[in-house]
mmCIF file of the N, C-alpha and C atoms, coordinates in Angstrom:
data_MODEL
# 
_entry.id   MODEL 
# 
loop_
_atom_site.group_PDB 
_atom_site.id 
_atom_site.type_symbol 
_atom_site.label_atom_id 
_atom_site.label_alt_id 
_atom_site.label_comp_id 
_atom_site.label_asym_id 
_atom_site.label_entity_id 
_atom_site.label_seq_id 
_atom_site.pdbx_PDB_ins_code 
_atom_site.Cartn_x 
_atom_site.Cartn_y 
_atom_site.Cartn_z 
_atom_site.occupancy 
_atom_site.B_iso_or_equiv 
_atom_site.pdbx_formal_charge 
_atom_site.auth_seq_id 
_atom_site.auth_comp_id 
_atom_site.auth_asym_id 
_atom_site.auth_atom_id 
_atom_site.pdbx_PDB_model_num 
ATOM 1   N N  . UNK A 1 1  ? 76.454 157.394 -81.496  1.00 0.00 ? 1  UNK A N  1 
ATOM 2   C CA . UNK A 1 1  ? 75.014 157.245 -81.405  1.00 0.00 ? 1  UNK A CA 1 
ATOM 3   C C  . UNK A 1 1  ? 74.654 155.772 -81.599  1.00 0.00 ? 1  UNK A C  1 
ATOM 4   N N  . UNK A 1 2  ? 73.836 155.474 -80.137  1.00 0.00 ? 2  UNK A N  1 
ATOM 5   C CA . UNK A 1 2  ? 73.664 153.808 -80.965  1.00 0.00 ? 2  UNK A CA 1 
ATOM 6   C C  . UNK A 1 2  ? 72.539 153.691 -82.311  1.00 0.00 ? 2  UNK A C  1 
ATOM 7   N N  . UNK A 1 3  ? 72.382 152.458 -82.445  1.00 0.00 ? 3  UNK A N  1 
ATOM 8   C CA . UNK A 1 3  ? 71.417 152.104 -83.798  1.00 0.00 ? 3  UNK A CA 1 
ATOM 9   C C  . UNK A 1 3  ? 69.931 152.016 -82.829  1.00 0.00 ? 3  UNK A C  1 
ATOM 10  N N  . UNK A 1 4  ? 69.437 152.324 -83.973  1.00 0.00 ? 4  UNK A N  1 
ATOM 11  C CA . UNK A 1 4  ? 67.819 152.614 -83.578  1.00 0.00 ? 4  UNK A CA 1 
ATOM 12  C C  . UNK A 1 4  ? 66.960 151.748 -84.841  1.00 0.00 ? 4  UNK A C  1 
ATOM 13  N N  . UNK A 1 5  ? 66.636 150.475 -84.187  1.00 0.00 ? 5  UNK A N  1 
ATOM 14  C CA . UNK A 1 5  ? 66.237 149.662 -85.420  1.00 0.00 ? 5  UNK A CA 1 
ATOM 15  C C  . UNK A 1 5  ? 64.841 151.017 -86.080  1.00 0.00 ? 5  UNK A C  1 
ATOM 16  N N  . UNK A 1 6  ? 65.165 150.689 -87.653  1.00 0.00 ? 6  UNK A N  1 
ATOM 17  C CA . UNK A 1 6  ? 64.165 151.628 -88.808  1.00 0.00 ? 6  UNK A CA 1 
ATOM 18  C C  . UNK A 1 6  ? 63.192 150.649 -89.137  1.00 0.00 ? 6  UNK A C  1 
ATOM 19  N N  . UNK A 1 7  ? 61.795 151.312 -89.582  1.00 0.00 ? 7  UNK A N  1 
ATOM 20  C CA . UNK A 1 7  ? 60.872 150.318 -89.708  1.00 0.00 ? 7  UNK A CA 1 
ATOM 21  C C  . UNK A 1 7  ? 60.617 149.082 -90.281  1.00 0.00 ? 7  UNK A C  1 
ATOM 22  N N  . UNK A 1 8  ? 61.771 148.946 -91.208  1.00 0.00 ? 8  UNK A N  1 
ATOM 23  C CA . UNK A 1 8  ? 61.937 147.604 -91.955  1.00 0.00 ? 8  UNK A CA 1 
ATOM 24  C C  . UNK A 1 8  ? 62.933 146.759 -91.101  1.00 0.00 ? 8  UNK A C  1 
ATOM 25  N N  . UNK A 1 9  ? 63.739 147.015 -90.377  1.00 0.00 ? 9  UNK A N  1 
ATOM 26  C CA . UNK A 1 9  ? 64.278 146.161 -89.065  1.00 0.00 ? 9  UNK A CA 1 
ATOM 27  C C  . UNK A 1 9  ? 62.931 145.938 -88.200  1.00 0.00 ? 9  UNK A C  1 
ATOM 28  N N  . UNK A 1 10 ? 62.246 146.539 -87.738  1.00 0.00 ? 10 UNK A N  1 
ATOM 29  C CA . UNK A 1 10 ? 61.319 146.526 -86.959  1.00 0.00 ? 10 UNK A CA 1 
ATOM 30  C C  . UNK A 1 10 ? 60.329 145.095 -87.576  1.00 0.00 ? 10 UNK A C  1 
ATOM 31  N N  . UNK A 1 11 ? 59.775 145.555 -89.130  1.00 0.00 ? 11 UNK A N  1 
ATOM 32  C CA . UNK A 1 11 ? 59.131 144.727 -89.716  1.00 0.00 ? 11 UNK A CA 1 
ATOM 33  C C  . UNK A 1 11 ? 59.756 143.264 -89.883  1.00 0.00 ? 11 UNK A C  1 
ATOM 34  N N  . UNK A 1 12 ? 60.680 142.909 -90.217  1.00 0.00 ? 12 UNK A N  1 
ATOM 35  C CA . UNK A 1 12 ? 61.510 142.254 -90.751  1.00 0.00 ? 12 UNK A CA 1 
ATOM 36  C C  . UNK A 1 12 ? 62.850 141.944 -89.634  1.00 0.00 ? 12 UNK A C  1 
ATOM 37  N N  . UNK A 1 13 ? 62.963 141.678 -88.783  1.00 0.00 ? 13 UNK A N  1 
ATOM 38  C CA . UNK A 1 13 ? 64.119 141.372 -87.823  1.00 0.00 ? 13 UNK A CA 1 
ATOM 39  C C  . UNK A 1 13 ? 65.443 140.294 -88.217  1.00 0.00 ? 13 UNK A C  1 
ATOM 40  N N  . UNK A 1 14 ? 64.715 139.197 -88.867  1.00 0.00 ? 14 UNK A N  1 
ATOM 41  C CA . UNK A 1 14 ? 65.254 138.546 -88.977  1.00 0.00 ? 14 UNK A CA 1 
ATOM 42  C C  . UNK A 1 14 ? 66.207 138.454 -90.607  1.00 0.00 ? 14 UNK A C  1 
ATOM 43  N N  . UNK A 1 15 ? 66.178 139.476 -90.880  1.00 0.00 ? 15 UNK A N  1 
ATOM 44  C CA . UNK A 1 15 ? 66.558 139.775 -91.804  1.00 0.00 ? 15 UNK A CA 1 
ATOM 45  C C  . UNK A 1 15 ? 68.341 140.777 -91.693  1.00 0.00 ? 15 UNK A C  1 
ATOM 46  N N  . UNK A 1 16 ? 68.052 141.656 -90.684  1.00 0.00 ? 16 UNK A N  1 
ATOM 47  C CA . UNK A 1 16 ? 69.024 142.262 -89.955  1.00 0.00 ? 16 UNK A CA 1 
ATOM 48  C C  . UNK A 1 16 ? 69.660 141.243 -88.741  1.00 0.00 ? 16 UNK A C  1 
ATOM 49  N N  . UNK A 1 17 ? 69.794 140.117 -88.606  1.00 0.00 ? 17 UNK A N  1 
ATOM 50  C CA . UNK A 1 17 ? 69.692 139.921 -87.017  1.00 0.00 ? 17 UNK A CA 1 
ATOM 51  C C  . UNK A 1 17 ? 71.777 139.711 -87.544  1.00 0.00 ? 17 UNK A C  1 
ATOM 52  N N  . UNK A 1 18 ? 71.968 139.139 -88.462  1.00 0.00 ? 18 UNK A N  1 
ATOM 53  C CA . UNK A 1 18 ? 73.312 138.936 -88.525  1.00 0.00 ? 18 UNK A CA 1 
ATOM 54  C C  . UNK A 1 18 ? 73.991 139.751 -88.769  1.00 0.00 ? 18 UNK A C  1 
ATOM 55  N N  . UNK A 1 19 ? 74.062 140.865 -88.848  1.00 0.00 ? 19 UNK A N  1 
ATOM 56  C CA . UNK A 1 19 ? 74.859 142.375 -88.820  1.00 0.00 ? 19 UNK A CA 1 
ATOM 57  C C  . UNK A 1 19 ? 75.130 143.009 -88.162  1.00 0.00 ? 19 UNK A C  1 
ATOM 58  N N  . UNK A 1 20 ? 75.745 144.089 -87.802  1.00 0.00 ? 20 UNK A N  1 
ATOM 59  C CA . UNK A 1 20 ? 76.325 143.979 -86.370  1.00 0.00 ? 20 UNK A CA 1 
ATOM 60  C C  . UNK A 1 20 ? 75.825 145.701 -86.639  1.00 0.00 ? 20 UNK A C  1 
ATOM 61  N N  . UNK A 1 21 ? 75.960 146.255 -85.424  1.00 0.00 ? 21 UNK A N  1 
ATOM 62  C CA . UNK A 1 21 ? 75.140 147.840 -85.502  1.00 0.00 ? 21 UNK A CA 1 
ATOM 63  C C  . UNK A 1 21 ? 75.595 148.899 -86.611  1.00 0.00 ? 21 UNK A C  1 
ATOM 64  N N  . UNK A 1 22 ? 76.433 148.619 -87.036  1.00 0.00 ? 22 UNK A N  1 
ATOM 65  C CA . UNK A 1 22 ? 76.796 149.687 -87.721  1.00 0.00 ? 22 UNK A CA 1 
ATOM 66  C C  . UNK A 1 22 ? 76.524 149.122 -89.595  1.00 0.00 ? 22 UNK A C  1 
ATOM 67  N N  . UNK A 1 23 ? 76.348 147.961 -89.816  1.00 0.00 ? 23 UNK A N  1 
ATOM 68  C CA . UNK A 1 23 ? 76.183 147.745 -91.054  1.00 0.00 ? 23 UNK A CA 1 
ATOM 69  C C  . UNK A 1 23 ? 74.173 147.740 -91.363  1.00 0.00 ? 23 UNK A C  1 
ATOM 70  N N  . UNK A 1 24 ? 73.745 147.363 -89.688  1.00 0.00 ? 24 UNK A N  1 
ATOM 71  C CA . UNK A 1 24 ? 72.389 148.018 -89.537  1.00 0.00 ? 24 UNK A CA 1 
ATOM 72  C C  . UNK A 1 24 ? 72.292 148.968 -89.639  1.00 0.00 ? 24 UNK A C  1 
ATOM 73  N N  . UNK A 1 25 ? 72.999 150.112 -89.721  1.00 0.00 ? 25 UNK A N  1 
ATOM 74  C CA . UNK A 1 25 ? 72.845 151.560 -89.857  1.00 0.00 ? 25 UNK A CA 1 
ATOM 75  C C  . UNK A 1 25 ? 72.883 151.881 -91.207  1.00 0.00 ? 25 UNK A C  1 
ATOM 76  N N  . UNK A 1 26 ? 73.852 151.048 -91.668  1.00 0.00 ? 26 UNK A N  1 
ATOM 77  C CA . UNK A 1 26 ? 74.690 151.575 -93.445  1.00 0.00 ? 26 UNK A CA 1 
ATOM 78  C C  . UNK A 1 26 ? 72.902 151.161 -94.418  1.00 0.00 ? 26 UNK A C  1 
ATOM 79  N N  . UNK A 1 27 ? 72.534 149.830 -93.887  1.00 0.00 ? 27 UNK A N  1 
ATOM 80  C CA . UNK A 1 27 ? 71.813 149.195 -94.549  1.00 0.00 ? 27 UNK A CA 1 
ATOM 81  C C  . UNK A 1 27 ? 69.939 150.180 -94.698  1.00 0.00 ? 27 UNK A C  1 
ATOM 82  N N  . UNK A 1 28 ? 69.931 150.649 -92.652  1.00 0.00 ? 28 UNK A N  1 
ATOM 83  C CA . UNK A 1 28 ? 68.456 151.839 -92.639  1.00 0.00 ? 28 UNK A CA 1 
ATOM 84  C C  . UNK A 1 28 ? 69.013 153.151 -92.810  1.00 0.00 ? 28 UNK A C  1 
ATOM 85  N N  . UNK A 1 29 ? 70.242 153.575 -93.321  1.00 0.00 ? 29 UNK A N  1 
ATOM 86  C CA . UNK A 1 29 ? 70.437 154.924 -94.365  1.00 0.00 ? 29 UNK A CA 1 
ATOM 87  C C  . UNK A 1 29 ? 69.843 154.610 -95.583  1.00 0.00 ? 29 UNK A C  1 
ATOM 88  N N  . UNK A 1 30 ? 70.506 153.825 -96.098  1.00 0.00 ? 30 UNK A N  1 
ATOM 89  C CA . UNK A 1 30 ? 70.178 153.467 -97.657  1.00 0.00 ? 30 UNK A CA 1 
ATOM 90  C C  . UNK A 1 30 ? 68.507 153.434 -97.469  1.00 0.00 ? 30 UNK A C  1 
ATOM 91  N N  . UNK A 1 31 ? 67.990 152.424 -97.082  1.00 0.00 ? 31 UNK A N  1 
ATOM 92  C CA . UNK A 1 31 ? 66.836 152.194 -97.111  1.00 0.00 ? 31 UNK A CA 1 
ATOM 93  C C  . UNK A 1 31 ? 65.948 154.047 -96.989  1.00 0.00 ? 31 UNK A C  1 
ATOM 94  N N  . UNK A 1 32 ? 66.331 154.377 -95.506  1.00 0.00 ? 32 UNK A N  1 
ATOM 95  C CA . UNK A 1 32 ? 65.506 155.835 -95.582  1.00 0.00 ? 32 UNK A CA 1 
ATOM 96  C C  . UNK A 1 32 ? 66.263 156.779 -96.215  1.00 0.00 ? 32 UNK A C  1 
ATOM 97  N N  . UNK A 1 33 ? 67.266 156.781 -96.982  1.00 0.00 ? 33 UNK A N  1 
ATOM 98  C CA . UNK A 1 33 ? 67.405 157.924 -98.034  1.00 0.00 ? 33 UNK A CA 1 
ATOM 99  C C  . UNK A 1 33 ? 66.812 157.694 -99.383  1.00 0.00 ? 33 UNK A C  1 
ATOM 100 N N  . UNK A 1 34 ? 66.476 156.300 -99.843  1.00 0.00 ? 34 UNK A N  1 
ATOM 101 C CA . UNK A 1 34 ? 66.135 156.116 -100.919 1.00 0.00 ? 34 UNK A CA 1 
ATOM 102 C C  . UNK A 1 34 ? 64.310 156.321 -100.781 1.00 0.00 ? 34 UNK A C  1 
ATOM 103 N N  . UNK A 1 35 ? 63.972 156.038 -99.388  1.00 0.00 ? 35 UNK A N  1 
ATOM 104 C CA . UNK A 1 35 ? 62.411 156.270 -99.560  1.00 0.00 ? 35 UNK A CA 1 
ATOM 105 C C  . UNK A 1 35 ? 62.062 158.104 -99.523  1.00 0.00 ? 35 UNK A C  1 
ATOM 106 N N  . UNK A 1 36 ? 62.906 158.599 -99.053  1.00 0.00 ? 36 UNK A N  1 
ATOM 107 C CA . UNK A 1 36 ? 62.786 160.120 -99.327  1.00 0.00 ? 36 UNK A CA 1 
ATOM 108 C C  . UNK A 1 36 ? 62.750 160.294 -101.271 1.00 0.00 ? 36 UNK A C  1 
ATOM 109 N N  . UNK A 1 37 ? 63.054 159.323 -101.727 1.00 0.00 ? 37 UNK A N  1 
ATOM 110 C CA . UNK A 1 37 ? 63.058 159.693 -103.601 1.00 0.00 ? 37 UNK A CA 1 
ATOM 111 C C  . UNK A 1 37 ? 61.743 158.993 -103.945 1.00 0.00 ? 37 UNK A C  1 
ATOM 112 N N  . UNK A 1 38 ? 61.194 158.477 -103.139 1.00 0.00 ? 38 UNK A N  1 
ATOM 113 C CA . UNK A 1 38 ? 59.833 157.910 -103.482 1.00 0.00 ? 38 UNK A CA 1 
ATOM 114 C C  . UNK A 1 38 ? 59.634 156.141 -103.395 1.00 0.00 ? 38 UNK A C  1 
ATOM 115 N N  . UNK A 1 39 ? 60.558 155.660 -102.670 1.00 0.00 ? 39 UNK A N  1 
ATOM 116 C CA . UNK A 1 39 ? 60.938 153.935 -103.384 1.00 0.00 ? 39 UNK A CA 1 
ATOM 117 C C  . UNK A 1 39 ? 60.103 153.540 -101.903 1.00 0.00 ? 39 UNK A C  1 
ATOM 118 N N  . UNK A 1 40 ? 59.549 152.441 -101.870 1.00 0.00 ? 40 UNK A N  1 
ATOM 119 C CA . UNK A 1 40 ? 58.788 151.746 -100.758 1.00 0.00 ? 40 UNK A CA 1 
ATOM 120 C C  . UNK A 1 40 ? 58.969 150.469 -100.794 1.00 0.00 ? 40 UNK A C  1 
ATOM 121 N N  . UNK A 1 41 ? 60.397 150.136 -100.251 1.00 0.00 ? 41 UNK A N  1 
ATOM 122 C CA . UNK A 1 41 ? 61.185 148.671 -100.236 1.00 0.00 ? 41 UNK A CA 1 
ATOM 123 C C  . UNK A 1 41 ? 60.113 147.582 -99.489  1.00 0.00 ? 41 UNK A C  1 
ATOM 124 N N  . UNK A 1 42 ? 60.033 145.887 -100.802 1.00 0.00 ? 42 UNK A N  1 
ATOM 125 C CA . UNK A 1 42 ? 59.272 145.512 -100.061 1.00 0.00 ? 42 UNK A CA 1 
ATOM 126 C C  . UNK A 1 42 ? 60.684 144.157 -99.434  1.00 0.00 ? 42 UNK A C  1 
ATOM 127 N N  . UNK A 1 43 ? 60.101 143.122 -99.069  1.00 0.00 ? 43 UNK A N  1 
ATOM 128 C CA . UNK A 1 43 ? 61.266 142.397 -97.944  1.00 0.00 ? 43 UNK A CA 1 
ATOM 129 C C  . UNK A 1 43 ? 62.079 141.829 -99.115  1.00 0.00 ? 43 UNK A C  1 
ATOM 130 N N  . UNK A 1 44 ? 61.771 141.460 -100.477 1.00 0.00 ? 44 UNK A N  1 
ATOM 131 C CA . UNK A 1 44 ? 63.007 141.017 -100.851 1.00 0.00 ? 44 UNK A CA 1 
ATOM 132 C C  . UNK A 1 44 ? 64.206 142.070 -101.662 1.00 0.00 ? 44 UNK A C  1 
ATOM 133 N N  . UNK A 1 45 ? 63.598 143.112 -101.197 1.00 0.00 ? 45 UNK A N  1 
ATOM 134 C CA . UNK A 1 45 ? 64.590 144.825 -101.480 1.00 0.00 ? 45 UNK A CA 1 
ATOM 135 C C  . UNK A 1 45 ? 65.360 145.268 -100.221 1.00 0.00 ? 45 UNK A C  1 
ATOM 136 N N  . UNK A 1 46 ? 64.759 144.618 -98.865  1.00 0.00 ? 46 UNK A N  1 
ATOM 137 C CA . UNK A 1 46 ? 65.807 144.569 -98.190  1.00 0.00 ? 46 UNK A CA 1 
ATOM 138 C C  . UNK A 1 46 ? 66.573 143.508 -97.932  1.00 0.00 ? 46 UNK A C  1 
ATOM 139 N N  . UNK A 1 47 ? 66.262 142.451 -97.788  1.00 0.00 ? 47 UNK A N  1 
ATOM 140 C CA . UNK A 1 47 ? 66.762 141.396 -97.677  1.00 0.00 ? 47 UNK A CA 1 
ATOM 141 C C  . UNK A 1 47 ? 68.244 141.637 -98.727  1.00 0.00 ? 47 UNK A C  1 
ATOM 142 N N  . UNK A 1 48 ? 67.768 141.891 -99.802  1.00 0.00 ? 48 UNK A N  1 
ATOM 143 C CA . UNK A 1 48 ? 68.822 142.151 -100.693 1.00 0.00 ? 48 UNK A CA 1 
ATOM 144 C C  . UNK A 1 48 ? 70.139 142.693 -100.959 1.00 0.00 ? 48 UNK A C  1 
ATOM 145 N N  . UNK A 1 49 ? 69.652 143.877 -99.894  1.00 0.00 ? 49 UNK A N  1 
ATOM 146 C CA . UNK A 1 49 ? 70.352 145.408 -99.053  1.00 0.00 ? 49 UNK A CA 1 
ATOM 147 C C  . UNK A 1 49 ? 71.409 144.646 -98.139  1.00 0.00 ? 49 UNK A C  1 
ATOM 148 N N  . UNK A 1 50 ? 70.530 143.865 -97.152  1.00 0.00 ? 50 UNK A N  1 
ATOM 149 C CA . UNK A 1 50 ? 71.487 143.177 -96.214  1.00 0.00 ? 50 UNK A CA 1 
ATOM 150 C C  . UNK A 1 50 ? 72.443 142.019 -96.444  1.00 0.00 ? 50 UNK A C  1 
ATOM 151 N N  . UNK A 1 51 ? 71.874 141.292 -97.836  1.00 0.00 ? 51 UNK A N  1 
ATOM 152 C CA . UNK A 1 51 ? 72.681 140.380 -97.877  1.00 0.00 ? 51 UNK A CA 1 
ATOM 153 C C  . UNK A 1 51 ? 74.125 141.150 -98.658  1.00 0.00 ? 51 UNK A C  1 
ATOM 154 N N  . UNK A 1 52 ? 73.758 141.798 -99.326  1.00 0.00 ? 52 UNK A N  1 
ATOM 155 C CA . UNK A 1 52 ? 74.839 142.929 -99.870  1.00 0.00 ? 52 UNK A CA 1 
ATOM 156 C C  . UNK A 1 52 ? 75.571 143.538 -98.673  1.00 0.00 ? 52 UNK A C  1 
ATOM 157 N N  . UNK A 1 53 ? 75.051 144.192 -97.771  1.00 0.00 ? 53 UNK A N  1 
ATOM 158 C CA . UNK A 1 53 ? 75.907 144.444 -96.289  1.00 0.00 ? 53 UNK A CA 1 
ATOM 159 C C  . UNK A 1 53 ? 76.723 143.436 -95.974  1.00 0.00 ? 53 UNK A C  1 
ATOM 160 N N  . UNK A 1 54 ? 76.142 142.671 -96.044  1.00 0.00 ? 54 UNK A N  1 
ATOM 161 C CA . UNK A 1 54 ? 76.650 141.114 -94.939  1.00 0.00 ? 54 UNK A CA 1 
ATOM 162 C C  . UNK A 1 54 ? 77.885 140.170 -95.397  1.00 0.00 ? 54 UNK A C  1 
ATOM 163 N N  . UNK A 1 55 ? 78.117 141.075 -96.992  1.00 0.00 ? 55 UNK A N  1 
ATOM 164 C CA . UNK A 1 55 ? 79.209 140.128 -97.994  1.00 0.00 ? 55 UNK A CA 1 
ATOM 165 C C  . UNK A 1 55 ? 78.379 138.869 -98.017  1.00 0.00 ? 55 UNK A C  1 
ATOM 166 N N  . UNK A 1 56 ? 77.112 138.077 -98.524  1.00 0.00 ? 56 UNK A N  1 
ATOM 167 C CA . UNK A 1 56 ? 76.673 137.050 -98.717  1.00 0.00 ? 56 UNK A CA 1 
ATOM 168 C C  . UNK A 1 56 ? 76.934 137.440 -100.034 1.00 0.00 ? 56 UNK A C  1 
ATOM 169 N N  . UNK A 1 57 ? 76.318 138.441 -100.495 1.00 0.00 ? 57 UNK A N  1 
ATOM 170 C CA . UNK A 1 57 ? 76.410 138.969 -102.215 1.00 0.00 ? 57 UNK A CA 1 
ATOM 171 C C  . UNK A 1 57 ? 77.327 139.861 -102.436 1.00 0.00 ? 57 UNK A C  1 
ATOM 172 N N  . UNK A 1 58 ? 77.858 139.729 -104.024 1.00 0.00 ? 58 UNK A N  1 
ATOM 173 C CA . UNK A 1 58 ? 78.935 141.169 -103.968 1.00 0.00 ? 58 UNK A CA 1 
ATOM 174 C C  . UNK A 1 58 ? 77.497 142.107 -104.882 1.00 0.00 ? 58 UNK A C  1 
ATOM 175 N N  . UNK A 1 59 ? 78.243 143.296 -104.991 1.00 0.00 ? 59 UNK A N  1 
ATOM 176 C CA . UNK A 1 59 ? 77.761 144.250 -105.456 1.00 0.00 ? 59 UNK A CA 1 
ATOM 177 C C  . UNK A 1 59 ? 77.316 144.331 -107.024 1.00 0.00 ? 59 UNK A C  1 
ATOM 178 N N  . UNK A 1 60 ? 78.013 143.072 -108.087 1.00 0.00 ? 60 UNK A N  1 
ATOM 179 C CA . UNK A 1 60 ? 77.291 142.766 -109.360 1.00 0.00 ? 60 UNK A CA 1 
ATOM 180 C C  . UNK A 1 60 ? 76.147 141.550 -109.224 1.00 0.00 ? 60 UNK A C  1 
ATOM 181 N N  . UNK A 1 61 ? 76.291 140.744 -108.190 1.00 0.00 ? 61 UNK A N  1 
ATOM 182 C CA . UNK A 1 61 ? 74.868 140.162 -107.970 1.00 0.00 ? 61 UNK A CA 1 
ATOM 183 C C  . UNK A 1 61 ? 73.569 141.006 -107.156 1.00 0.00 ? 61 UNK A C  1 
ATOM 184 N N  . UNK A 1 62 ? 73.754 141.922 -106.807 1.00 0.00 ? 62 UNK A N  1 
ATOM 185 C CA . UNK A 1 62 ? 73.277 143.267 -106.074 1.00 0.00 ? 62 UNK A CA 1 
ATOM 186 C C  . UNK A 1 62 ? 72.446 143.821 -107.074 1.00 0.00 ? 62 UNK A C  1 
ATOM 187 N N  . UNK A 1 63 ? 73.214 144.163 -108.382 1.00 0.00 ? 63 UNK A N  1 
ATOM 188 C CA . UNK A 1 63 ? 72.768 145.239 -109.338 1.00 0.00 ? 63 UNK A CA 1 
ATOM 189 C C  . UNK A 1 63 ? 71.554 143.760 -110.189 1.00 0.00 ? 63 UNK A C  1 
ATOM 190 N N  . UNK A 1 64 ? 72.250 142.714 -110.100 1.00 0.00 ? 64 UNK A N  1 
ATOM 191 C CA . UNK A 1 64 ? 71.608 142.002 -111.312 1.00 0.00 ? 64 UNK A CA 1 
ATOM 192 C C  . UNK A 1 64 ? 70.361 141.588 -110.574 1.00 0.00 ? 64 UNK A C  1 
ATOM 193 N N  . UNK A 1 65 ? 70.115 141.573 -109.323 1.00 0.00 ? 65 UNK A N  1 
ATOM 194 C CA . UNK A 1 65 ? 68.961 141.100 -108.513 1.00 0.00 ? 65 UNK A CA 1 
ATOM 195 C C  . UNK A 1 65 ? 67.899 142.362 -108.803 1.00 0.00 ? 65 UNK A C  1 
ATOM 196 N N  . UNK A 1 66 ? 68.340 143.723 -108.381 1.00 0.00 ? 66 UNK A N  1 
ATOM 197 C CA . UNK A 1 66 ? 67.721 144.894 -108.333 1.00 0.00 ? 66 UNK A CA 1 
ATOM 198 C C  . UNK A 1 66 ? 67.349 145.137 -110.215 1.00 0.00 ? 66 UNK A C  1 
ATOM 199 N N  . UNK A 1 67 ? 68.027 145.210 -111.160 1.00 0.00 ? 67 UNK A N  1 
ATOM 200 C CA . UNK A 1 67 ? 67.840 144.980 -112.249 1.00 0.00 ? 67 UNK A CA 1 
ATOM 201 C C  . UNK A 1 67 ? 66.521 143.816 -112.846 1.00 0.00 ? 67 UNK A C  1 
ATOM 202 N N  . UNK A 1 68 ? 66.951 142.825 -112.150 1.00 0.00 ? 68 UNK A N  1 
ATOM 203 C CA . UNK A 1 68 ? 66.142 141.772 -112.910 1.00 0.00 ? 68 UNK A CA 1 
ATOM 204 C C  . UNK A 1 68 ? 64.102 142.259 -111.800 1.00 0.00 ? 68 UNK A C  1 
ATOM 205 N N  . UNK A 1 69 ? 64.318 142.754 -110.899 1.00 0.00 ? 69 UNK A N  1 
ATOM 206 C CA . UNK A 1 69 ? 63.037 143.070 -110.460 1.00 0.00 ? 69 UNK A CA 1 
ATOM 207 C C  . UNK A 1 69 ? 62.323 144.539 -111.144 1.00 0.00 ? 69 UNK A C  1 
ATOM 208 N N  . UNK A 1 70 ? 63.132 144.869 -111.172 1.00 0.00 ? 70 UNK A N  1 
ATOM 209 C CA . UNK A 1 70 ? 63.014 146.702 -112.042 1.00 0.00 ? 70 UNK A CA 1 
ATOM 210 C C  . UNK A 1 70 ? 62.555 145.846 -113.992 1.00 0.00 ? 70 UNK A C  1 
ATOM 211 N N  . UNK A 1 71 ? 62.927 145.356 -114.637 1.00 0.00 ? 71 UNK A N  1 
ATOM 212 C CA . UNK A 1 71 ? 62.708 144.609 -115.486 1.00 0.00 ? 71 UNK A CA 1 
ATOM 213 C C  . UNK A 1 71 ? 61.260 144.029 -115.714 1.00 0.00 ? 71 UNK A C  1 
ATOM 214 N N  . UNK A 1 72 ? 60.940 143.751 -114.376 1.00 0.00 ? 72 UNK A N  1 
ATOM 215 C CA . UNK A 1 72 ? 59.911 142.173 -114.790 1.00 0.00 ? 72 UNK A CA 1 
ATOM 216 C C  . UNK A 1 72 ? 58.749 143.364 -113.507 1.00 0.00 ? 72 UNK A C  1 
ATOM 217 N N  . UNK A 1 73 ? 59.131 144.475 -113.396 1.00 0.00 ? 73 UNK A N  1 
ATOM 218 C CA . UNK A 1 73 ? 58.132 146.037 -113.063 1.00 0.00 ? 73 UNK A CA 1 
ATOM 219 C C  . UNK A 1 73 ? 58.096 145.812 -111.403 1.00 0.00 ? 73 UNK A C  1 
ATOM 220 N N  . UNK A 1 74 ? 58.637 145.199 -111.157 1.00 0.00 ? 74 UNK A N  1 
ATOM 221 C CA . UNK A 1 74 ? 59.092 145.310 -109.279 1.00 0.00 ? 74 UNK A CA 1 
ATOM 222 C C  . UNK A 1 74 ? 58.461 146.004 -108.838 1.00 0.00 ? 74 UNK A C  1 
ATOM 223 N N  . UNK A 1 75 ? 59.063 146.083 -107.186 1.00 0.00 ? 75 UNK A N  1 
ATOM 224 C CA . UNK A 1 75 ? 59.082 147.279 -106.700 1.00 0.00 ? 75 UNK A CA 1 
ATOM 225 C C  . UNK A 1 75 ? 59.924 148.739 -106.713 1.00 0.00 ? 75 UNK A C  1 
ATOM 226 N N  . UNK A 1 76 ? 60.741 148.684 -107.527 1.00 0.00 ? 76 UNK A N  1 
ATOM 227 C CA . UNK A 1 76 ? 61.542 150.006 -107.631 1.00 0.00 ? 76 UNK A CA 1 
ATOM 228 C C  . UNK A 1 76 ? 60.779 150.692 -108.193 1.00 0.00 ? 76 UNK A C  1 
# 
């Protein structure tokens, strides 16, 4: 099945543009399974997502980014 950019690709393009279809997919699962629990990602929650896809970030600068916004009453 190809990728079907999700509304935060849509919103935000340039945010996805360096990922290749299938880590665009990994990245608008996460995104629309987590908004089914109530979460309404704003761009630096995806941005975040993707740079975590993209290996720019590993996965303990991931938690400490998402942490430090959840902290200081974010968007999570």
């Amino acid at each position: 099945m190809a990728y079907e950019p999700c509304r935060y690709a849509q919103r935000w393009p340039e945010l996805f543009e360096s990922l290749d279809d299938d880590q665009k997919q990994r990245v608008s699962d996460a995104l629309s399974n987590n908004r089914l629990e109530g979460w309404e990602p704003d761009r630096d929650d995806v941005a975040d997502l993707a740079d975590r896809e993209a290996g720019r970030i590993d996965t303990a600068e991931y938690i400490r980014r998402t942490m430090s916004k959840v902290t200081r009453g974010g968007s999570m």
